[in-house]
C-alpha positions as CSV (number, residue, x, y, z in Angstrom):
1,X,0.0,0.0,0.0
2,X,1.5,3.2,-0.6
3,X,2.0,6.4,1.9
4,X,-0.8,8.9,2.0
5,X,-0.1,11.8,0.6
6,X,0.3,14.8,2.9
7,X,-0.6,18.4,1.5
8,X,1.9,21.0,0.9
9,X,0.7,23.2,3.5
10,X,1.2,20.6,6.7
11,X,4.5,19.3,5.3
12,X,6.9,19.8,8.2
13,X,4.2,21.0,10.4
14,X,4.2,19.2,13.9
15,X,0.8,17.6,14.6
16,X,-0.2,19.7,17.5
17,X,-0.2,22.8,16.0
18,X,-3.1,21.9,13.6
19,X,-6.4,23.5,13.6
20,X,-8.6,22.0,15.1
21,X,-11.6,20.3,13.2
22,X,-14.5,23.3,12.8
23,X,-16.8,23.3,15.4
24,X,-14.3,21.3,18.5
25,X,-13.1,23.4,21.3
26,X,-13.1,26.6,20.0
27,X,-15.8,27.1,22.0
28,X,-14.4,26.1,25.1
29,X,-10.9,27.8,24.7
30,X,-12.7,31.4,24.0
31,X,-14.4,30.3,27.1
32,X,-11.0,29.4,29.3
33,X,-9.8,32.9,28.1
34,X,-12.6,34.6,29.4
35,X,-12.9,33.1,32.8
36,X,-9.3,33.4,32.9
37,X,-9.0,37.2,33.2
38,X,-9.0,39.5,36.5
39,X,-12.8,40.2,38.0
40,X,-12.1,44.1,37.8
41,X,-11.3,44.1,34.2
42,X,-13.9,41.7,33.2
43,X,-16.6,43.8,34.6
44,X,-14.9,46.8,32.7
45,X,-15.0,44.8,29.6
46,X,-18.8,43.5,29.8
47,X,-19.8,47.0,31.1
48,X,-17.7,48.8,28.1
49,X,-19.9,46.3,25.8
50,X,-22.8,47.5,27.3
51,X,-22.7,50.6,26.5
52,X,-21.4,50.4,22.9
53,X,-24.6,48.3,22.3
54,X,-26.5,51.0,23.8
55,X,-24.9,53.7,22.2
56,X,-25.3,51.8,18.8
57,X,-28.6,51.2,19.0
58,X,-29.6,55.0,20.1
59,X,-27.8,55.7,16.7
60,X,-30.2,53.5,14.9
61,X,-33.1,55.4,16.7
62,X,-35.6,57.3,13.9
63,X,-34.2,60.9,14.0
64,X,-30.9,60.2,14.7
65,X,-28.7,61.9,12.2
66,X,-24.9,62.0,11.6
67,X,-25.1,66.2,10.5
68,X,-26.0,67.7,13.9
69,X,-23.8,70.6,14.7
70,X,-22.6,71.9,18.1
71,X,-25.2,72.8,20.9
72,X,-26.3,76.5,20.6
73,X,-25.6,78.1,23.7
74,X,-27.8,81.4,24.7
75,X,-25.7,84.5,24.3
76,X,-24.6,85.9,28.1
77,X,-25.5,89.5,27.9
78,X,-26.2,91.6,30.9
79,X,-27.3,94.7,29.3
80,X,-31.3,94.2,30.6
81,X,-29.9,95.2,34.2
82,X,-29.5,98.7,34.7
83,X,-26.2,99.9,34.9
84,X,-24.1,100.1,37.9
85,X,-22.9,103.9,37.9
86,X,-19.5,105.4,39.0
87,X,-18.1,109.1,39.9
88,X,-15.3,108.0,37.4
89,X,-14.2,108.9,33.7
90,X,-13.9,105.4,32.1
91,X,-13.7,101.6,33.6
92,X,-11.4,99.4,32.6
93,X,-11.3,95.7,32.8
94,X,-8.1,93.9,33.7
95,X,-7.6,89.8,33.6
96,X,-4.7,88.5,35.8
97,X,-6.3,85.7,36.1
98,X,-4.0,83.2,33.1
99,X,-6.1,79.7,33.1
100,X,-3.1,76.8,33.0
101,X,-5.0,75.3,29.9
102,X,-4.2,71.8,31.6
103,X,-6.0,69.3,34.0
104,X,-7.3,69.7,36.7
105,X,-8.7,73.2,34.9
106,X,-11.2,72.7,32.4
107,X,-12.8,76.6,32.0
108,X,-10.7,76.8,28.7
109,X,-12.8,73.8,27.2
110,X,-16.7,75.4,28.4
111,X,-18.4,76.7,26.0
112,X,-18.0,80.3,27.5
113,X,-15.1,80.9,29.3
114,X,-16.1,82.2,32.7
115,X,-13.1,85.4,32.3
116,X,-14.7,86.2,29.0
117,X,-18.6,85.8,30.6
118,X,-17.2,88.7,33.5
119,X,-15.7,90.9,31.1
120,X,-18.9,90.9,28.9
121,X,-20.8,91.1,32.4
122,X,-18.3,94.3,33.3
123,X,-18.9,95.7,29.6
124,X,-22.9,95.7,30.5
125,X,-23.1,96.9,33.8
126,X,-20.5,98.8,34.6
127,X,-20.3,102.9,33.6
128,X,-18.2,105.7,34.4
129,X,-20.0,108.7,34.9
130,X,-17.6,110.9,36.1
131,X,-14.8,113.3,35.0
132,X,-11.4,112.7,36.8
133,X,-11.2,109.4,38.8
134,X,-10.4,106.1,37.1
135,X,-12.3,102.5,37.7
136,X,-10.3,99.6,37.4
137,X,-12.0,96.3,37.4
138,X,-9.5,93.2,38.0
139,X,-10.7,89.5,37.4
140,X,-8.3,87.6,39.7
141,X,-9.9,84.5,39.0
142,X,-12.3,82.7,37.1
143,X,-11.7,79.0,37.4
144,X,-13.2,76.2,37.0
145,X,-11.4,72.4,38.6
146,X,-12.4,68.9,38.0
147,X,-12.4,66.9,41.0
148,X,-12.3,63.0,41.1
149,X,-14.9,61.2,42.8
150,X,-14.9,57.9,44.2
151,X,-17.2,55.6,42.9
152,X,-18.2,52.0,44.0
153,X,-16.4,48.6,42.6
154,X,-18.3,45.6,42.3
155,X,-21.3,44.2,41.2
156,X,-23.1,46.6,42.6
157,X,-21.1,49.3,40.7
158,X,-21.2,48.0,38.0
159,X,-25.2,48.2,37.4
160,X,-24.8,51.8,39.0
161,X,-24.7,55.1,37.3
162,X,-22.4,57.1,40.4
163,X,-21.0,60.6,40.3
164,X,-17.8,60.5,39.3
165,X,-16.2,64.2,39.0
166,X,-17.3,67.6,40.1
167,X,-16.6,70.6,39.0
168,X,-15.4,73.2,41.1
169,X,-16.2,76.8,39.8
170,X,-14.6,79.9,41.1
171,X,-14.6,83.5,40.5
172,X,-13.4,86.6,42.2
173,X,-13.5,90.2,40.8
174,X,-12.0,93.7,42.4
175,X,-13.2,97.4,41.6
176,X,-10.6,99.7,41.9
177,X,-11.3,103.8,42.5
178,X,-8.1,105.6,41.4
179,X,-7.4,109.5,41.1
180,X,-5.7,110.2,38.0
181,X,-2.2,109.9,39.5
182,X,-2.5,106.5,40.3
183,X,-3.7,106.2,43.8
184,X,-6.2,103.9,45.1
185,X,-9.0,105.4,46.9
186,X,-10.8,102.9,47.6
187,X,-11.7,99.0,46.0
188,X,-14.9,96.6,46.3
189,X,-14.1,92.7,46.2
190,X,-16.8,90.3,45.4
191,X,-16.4,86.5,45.3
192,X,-18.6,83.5,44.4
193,X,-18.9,79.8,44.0
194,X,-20.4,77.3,42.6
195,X,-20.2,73.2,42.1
196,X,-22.0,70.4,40.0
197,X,-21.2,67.0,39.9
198,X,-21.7,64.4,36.6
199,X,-22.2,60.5,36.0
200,X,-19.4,58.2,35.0
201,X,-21.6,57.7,31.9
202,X,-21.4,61.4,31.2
203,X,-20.3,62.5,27.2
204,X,-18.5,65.5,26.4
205,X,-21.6,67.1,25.6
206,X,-23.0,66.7,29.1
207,X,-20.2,67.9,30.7
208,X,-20.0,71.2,28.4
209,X,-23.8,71.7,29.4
210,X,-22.3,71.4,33.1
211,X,-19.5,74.1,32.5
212,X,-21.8,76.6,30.8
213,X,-24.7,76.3,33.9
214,X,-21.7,76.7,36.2
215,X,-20.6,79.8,34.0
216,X,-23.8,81.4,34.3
217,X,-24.8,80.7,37.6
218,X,-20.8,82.2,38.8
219,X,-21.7,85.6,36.8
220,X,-25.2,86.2,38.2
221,X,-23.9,85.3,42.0
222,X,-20.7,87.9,41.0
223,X,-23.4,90.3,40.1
224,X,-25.5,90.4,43.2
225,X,-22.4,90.4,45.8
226,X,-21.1,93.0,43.7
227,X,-23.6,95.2,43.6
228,X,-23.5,94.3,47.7
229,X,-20.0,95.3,48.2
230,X,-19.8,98.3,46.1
231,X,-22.8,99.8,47.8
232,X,-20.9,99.1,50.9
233,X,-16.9,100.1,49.9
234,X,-17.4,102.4,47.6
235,X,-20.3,104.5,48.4
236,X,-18.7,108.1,48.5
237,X,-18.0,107.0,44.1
238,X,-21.3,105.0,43.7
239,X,-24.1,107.2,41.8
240,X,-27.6,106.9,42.5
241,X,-30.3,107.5,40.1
């Protein structure tokens, strides 16, 4: 009888490292390799899978389209308030505030910046109405910090949705009164806070929607202490109608 013939392809091939026949063990050794990883990133894989599969299927929703621009934020205009008045020629606006453009700072990436939300504000409500002495509005800062959170391992963390950051916004603004040589007279400070938290789930969208509520929310408290403190500093300069 003669030899079987063996096929180029396994020529010189050791037995063992054939494929198996289709349909044996293949099965069972995608299973072994599951089983075999660490719990934590197991449930980070099955979770991650999850949420692609939810994220797919929202995108294969009716009216979900691929052309949708950027969310349209309201313009922040303060110009419906009447204006805060001054016994001085002009008011200018200073920024020493410099944002680090890095983590954990994140004001740079909000949709409005809250420096460039108190200069507009300081634009709108601020006047001079006076003839010699100079205002001189300094933001010295207008921050907003992410903060890490802790959030729960486990099974039970797993089918949780848990806070996972919070953002820390914070603003603080100063009104100089000068005479025209320089001196300082006298100065207002008003500060204000504010903080929201997000999901872990959260998108990039979310979180912009949470940067621009803190931004509007800091301005408007900035606002009323203002008006507070100046009324209270700077009365002997402030002009009543």
């Amino acid at each position: 009888m003669s030899p079987r013939a063996v096929p180029p392809r396994d020529r010189g091939r050791p037995a063992l490292d054939k494929d198996p026949p289709s349909g044996q063990n293949q099965g069972v050794i995608a299973t072994n390799a599951v089983l075999a990883m660490p719990v934590r990133p197991l449930i980070r894989t099955l979770r991650s899978g999850f949420i692609h599969a939810a994220l797919l299927a929202l995108c294969l929703a009716p009216g979900c389209g691929t052309g949708a621009g950027a969310p349209d934020y309201p313009e922040l205009t303060y110009r419906h308030l009447a204006p805060l008045e001054f016994d001085v020629a002009r008011i200018e606006v200073e920024t020493r505030y410099i944002p680090p453009m890095r983590a954990p700072n994140v004001e740079h990436r909000a949709p409005i910046t809250p420096y460039a939300a108190l200069r507009r504000w300081a634009g709108d409500r601020l006047k001079g109405s006076g003839r010699d002495n100079i205002g001189h509005l300094v933001i010295l800062d207008a921050s907003i910090r992410e903060v890490p959170l802790d959030v729960q391992g486990g099974i039970k963390g797993f089918f949780t949705s848990q806070q996972s950051a919070r953002y820390d916004a914070r603003a603080v603004v100063r009104l100089e009164i000068r005479d025209p040589g320089g001196r300082q007279l006298g100065f207002a400070t008003a500060r204000a806070a504010r903080s929201l938290t997000v999901s872990e789930d959260s998108s990039v969208a979310d979180r912009e929607r949470v940067w621009f509520a803190l931004t509007e929310d800091l301005v408007a408290d900035i606002n009323r202490q203002f008006e507070i403190e100046a009324r209270r500093h700077l009365m002997p300069y402030f002009i009543l109608r």
